[in-house]
Structures are given as C-alpha cells and as structure tokens.
C-alpha positions in Angstrom: -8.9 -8.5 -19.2 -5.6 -6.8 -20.1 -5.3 -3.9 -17.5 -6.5 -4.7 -13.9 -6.0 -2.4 -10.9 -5.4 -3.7 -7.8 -6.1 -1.2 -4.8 -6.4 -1.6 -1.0 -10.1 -0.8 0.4 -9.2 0.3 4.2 -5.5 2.2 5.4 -3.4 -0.4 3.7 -1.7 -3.9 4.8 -4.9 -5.4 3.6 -3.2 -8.6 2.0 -2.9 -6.7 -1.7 1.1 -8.5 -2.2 -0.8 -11.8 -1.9 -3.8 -11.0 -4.8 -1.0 -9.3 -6.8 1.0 -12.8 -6.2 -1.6 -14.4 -6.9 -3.2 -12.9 -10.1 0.6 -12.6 -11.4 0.9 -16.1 -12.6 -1.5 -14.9 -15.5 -0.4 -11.8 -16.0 2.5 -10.4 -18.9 3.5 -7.4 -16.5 3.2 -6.5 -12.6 3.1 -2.7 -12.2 3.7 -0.6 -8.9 2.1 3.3 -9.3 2.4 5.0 -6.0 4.1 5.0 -2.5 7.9 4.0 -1.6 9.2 2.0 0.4 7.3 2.6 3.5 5.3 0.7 2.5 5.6 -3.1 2.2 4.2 -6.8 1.0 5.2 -10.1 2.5 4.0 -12.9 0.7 5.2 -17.1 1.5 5.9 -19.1 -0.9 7.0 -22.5 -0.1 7.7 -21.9 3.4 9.9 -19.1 2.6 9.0 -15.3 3.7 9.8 -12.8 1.0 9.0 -8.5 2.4 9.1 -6.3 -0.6 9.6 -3.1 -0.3 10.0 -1.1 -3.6 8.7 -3.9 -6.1 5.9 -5.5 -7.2 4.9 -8.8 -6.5 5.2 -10.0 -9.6 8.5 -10.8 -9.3 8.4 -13.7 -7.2 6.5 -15.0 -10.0 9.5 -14.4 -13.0 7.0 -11.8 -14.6 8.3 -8.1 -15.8 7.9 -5.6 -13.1 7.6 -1.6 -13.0 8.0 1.0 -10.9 6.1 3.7 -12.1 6.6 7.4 -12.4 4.5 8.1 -9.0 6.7 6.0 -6.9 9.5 7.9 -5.0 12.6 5.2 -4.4 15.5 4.9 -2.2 18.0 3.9 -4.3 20.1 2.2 -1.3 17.5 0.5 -0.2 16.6 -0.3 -3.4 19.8 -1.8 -4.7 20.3 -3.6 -1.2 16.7 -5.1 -2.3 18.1 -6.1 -5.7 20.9 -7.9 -3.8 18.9 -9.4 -1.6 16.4 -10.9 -4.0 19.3 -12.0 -6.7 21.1 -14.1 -3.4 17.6 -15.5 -3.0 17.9 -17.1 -6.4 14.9 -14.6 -7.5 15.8 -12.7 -11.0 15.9 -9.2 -11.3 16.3 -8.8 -15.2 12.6 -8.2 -15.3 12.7 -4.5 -13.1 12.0 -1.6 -15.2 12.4 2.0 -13.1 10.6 4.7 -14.4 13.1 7.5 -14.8 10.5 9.8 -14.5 10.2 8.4 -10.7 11.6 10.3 -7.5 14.2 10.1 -5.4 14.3 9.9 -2.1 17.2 12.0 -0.5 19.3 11.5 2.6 17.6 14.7 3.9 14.3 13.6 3.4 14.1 11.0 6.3 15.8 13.7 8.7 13.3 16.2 7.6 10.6 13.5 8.2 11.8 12.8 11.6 12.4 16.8 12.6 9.0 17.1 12.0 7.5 14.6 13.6 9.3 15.7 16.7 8.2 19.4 16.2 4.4 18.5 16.0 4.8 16.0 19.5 1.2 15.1 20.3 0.0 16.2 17.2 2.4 14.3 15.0 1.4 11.9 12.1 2.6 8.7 13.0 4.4 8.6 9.4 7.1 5.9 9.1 9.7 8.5 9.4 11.6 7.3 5.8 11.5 10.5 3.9 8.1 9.7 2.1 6.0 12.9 2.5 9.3 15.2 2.2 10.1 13.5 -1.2 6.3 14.1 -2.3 6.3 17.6 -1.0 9.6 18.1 -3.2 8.1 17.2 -5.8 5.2 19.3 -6.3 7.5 21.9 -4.7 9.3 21.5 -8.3 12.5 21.2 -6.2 12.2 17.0 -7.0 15.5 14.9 -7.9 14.0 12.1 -10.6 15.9 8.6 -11.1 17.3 9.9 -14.2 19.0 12.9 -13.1 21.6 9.7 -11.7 21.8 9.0 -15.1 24.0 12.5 -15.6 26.5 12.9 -13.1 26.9 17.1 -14.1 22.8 17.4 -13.5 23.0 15.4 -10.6 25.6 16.8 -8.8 24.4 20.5 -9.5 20.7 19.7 -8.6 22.1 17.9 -4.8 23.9 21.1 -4.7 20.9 23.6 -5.1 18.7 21.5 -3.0 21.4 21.5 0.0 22.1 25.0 0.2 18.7 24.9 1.4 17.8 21.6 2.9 21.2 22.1 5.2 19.9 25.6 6.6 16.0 23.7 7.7 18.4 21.3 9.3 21.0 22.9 11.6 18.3 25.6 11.9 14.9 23.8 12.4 15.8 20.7 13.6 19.1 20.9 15.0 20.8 18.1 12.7 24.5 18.0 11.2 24.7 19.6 8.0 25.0 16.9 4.6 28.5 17.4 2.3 27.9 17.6 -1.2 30.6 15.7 -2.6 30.4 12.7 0.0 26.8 12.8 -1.0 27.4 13.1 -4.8 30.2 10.3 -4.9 27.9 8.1 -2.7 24.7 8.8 -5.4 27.1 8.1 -8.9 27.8 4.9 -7.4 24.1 3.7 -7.1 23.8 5.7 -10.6 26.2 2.2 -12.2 24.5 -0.3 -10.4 20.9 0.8 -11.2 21.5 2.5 -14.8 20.2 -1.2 -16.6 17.2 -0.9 -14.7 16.2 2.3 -16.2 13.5 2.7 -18.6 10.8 4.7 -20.3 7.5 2.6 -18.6 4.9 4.8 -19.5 5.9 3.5 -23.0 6.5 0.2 -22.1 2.9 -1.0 -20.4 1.2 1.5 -23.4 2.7 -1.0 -25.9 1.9 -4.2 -23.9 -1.4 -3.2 -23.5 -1.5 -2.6 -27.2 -0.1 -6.0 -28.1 -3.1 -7.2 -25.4 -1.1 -8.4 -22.9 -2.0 -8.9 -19.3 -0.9 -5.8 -16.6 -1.5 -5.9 -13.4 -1.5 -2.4 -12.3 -0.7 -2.2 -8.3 -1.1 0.1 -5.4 0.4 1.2 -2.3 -1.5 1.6 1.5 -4.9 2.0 1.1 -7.7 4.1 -0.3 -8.6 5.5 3.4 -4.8 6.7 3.2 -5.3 8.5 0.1 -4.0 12.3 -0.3 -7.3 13.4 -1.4 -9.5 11.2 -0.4 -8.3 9.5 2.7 -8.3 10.5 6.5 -6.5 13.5 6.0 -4.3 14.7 7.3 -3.3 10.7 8.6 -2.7 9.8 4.7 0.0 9.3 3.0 1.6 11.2 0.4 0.5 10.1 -2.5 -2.9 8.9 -4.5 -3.6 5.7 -3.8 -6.9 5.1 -5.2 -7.6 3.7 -8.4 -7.6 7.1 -10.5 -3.8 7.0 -9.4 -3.0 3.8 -11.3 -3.5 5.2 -14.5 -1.5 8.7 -13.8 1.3 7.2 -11.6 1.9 4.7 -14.2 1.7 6.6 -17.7 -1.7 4.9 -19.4 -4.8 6.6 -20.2 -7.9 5.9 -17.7 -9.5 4.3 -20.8 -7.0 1.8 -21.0 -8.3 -0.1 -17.4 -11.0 -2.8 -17.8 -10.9 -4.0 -13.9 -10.6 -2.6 -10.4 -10.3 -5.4 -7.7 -10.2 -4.1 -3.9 -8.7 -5.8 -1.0 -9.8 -5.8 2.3 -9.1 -7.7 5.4 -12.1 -9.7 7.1 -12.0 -6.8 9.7 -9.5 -3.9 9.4 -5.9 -2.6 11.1 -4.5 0.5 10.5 -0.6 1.5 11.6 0.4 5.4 13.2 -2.0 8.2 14.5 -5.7 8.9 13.5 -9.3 8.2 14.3 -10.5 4.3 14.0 -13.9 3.8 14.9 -14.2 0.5 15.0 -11.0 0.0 17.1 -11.4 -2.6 19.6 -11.6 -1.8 23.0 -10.0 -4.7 25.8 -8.1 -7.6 25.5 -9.3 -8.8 22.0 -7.1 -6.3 20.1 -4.3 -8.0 21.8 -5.4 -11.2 20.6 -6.3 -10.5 16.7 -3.2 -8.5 16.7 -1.4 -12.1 17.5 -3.7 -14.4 15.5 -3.2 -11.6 12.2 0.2 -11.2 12.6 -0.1 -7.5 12.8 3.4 -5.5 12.2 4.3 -3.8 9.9 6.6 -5.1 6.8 9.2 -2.7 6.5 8.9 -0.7 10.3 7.6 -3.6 12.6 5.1 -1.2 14.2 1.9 -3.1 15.8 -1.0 -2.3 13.7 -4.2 -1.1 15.3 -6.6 -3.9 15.0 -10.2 -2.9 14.6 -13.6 -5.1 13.5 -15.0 -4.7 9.9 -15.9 -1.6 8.9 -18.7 -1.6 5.8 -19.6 2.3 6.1 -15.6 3.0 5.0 -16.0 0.1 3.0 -18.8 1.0 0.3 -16.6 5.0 0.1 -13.9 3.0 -0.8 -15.7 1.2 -3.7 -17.2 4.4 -4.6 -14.1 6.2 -5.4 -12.5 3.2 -6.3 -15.2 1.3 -9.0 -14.6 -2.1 -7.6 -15.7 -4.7 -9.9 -15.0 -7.5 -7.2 -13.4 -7.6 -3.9 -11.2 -10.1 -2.3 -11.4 -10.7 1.1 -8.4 -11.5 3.1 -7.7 -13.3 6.4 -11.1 -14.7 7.2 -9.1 -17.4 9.2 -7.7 -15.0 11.9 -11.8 -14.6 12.4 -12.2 -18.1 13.4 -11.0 -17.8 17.1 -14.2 -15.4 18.0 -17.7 -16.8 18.8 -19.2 -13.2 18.0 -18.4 -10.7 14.8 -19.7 -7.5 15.0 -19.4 -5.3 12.3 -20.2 -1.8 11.5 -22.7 -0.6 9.3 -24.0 2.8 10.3 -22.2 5.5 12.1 -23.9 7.6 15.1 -22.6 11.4 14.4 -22.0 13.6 17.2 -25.5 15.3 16.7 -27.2 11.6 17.4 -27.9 10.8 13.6 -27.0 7.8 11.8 -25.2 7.5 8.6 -24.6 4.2 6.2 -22.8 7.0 4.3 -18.8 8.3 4.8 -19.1 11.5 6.5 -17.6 14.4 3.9 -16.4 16.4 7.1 -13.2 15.6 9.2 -14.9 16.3 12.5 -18.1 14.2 11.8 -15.7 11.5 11.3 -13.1 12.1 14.1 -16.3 11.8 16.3 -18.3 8.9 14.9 -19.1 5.9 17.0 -19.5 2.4 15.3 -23.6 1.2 14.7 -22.7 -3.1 14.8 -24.4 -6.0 13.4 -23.7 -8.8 15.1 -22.7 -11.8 13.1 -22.2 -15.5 14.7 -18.7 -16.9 14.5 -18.1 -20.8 13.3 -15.1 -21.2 15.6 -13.0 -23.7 13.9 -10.5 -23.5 11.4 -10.4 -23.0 7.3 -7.5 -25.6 6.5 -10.2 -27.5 4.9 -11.3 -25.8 2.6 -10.8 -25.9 -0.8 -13.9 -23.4 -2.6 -15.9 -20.7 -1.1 -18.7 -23.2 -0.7 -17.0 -25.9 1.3 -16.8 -23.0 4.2 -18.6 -23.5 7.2 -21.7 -22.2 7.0 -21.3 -19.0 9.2 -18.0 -18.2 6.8 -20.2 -18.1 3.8 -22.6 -16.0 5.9 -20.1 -13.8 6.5 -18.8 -13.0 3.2 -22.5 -13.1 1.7 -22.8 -10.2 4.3 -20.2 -8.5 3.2 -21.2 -9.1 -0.7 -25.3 -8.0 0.1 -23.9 -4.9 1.9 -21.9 -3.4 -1.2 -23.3 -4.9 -4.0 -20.5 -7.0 -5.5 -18.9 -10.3 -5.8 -16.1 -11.3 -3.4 -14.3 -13.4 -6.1 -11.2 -14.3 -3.9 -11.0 -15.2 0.3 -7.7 -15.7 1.9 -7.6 -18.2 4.4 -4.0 -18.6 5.1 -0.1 -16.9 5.2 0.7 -19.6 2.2 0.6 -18.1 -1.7 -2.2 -20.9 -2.2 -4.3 -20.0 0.8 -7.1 -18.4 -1.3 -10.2 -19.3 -2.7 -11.9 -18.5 -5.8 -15.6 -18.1 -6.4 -16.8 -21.5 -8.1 
C-alpha cells in the first residue's frame, strides 16, 4: 500500500521509531508530520543505540526522509544531529526540510521555561524546549518558517519584529536577559549555509511519489492521548498527532492514505503532569520502569509506568482508523505472574464506562475496572512467530485483539531492530 500512517495509540514513547525502522526497509520515503524535537526515537541496530530527534527513522535505513510542514525544528540541534549521524557513517543526502516548517527560536525555550515556573503546581510538565511557544507563534501568525533562513533581509527583519516583543515578555514576565538582534541574526545565517541543501518543497515531493506508487511511510510524533484536540488537554502537546494530522502536516490529500497502523506498548507510560488511571501504585512501577527502560530520549525524564489501558485504547482507534496494531514490549511483561488490565472506567457518580469519557473531569476522576490476565513468566528470546509464544502471550495479545476488533500484525519482544514478530 503506498501511503501508511504510523501513529502512537497512548501519550507517546510507545516504540513507533522501531515499526517506522522496521516497515522502512520496504518503503521509497520515511515522512515525519508533527512535533519537534522533544520528542524522540531510539532504535538498535547491531548493538549500536541511535536517539533521533528531528528525523525519521527511515534514515537508519538509507531511505529518503522528510520533515514536513507541521514540524517546528531547531536548526542547532538539528545540524548538530546532521553531524552527528554523518560521523556515524549514516548519510544525510536523503533529508528533505519542508520550508514551509517552523522554527524554533532562542526565545521560545525561555518562554517555555518562564511559564512553567509561573504556573508552579499547576504547570504542564512540557519538556521545556520551546515546543508549545513555537506552535503558539505560529497560529499567532507571528511564525519564523525554515525558508525565511533562506533570505538573510526577511530573516533578519522578521527576528527583529518578533524581539521587540519577545524581549519586553522576558525582562518583564519572566525576568530573563534580553536577546541581541545581530548576535542572533549572525548566529541564524550561519545555520542558513549549512542547512540550505536540505531545503525543499515536500508537499510536492511525497504528492509525486505517491503518484509514481511508491511506498511512504507517513510518521508521527507522541501519541494520540497527547493530541491538541483530542488528547488529555490541557497535558497534550502542541500539535495534532493523530492520524488526520499526517495528511495536513505533510501536504497530501486524506484520500491519498490507504493504512493507519497504531502502536502501543503491552501496558502504557506516560512522561510530565496529568491524570493516569492505570498508574501503578507500590513498588512495581519501580520495577517496570527498570525492566522497560523508561526515560525519556531526548530529556531523560522517568516515565510514569502504568498497566494496559483498553478504554483509552479503542478512543485512540476511533479517532485514529487503525487498520492493525503493533504491540510493543510484551517482554518487559514477562517478569509479572499477574496482568491486570483495564477495561471499564468507574466515574465519580459510580457508573461504568467501556467508553472515553468526552468531559475532562469524568476523566481526571476515573478509577481503573481490571481484568486480570495470567502471566507466563519466562522470557520471549525464543521466539520466532506470534504462534511460538507461550501460551499466556498469545492470550494476551488475542485479548487485546478481541477487545478492539483488529489484528495485532506486529509484537516487539526486544530493544534489537529484529525483535518483532509478524502475524504468520
């Protein structure tokens, strides 16, 4: 199928840079819609640990890679990527940056940070890297796009409009040192040289490969429980991250997507502030935390380690249209004799509910209804198909599969690139 989506199904880190790794070695192009670089996918391959920030998987795999119009990029960070990948022996011919993509300012993160501070107990838990500021610019129509570096005159007069009021919200608001234009535009027109080749129109691009009937992977950011409109608000990001993004963030019409595949950990995690219900209680959250190596790519922050949730887990197929689901980390499962998983929620007014609540408070409130499932205690290495599981695995994922009516085509089992199994 030519154009395949590939969406997280809880708040993000589900294991999506593995399943876009993975499905890469078939594919003609590996395309990133949404997010920036707080958010992040570490995939191994051949011992060696690889944490993208900005890019697609794809590119560990040679394959053409873009970063789409609803990104927002830091070009430092991005060209210390570039750098960092190209001394890795990985080529970087293949990027393509949408110049119709955002950038994100030094004053962005300092905004980011100045507000968390201001809101104290309230405060987000956002990765403090300029994300929601950029975002917020943007709509705001106040936005600095990757091609205005492309121009040092427009460049240099849109950083001066911006600071004249960025610099009063931070001497005033948040008590920060003022930002100097010309260090600031001298600094920019040197990332302008280095990241000029990369520059392209993508919206054109993946429209033409997908009329030639090549294969696009089409790839998201966090999760769809993250998701501006949909998600947790207000702990969501700042951007869409459901499927409907893909087609808007990258420059294709809807019509032009034949697949969705969601990807969801065998229980779920989720990293800052907001309400969890299946959080675990006690000393077990400790102990998945370890077994799931849960921190975060890019900020190192422990995740919040929860059991599987299949209430948020049939919302997020609803508003996604999964056609199949991949299932990640069963193996971190293996070290518990018992699995409960979720699937009602108790409301505050004592009802139950195998439906997402539409209302924040019935949500903040619910309480996790479980299933308990029997674990198989002993490890995956073994395994080579879906059906050479042991028999409590298989149980497991035919749960999950009865539950929301579709296939789980892929299972991870392991950190390693070939650690996944296909459906026979």
């Amino acid at each position: 199928m030519p154009a395949t989506v590939i969406v997280g199904a809880q708040w993000g880190d589900e294991g999506k840079g593995k399943i876009v790794d993975l499905l890469a070695e078939h594919s003609d192009l590996v395309c990133r819609y949404n997010g920036g670089p707080n958010a992040g996918h570490t995939i191994v391959v051949d011992g060696e640990t690889y944490k993208l920030r900005h890019f697609p998987s794809g590119i560990l795999r040679g394959k053409e890679c873009v970063i789409g119009a609803g990104c927002v990029v830091d070009p430092g960070l991005l060209i210390e990527e570039l750098d960092e990948l190209e001394a890795r022996g990985v080529a970087t011919d293949g990027v393509r940056l949408s110049g119709n993509a955002h950038l994100i300012m030094p004053w962005h993160p300092m905004i980011d940070r100045g507000g968390e501070r201001r809101l104290g107990a309230l405060q987000i838990g956002t990765t403090r890297r300029g994300i929601g500021p950029t975002y917020a610019d943007k709509a705001f129509r106040l936005g600095i796009r990757v091609q205005d570096l492309l121009d040092p005159k427009i460049l240099r007069a849109k950083i001066e409009v911006a600071l004249a009021e960025k610099n009063v919200w931070l001497e005033r608001v948040y008590g920060d040192e003022p930002l100097e234009l010309e260090e600031l535009a001298a600094r920019l027109e040197g990332d302008a040289q280095r990241l000029r080749p990369y520059v392209a129109d993508t919206s054109l691009l993946v429209d033409r490969a997908l009329r030639d009937g090549r294969d696009v992977l089409l790839e998201g950011a966090h999760g769809t429980l993250l998701d501006l409109d949909h998600g947790t608000y207000p702990f969501v990001t700042s951007s869409n991250c459901v499927a409907g993004g893909a087609a808007t963030g990258i420059g294709v019409g809807p019509t032009k997507i034949d697949a969705v595949v969601g990807v969801a950990k065998s229980y779920v995690t989720r990293v800052g502030e907001g309400p969890f219900p299946t959080e675990i209680d006690g000393p077990d959250q400790k102990r998945m935390r370890e077994l799931g190596g849960e921190f975060g790519t890019v900020t190192g922050r422990q995740r919040r380690c929860g059991w599987l949730d299949l209430v948020a887990l049939r919302y997020a197929a609803r508003l996604n249209g999964f056609t199949s689901l991949a299932l990640t980390k069963l193996d971190v499962l293996s070290h518990f004799a018992e699995l409960p998983v979720c699937v009602r929620y108790r409301l505050p007014d004592g009802s139950e509910t195998a439906d997402f609540p539409a209302h924040q408070s019935d949500f903040h409130h619910a309480r996790p209804v479980y299933e308990l499932l029997h674990g198989w205690e002993r490890p995956l290495d073994g395994a080579e198909r879906l059906a050479a599981l042991p028999p409590e695995a298989r149980a497991y994922v035919y749960f999950v599969e009865q539950a929301l009516g579709l296939d789980v085509d892929l299972v991870g089992t392991g950190r390693e690139r070939e650690r996944v199994l296909a459906r026979d």
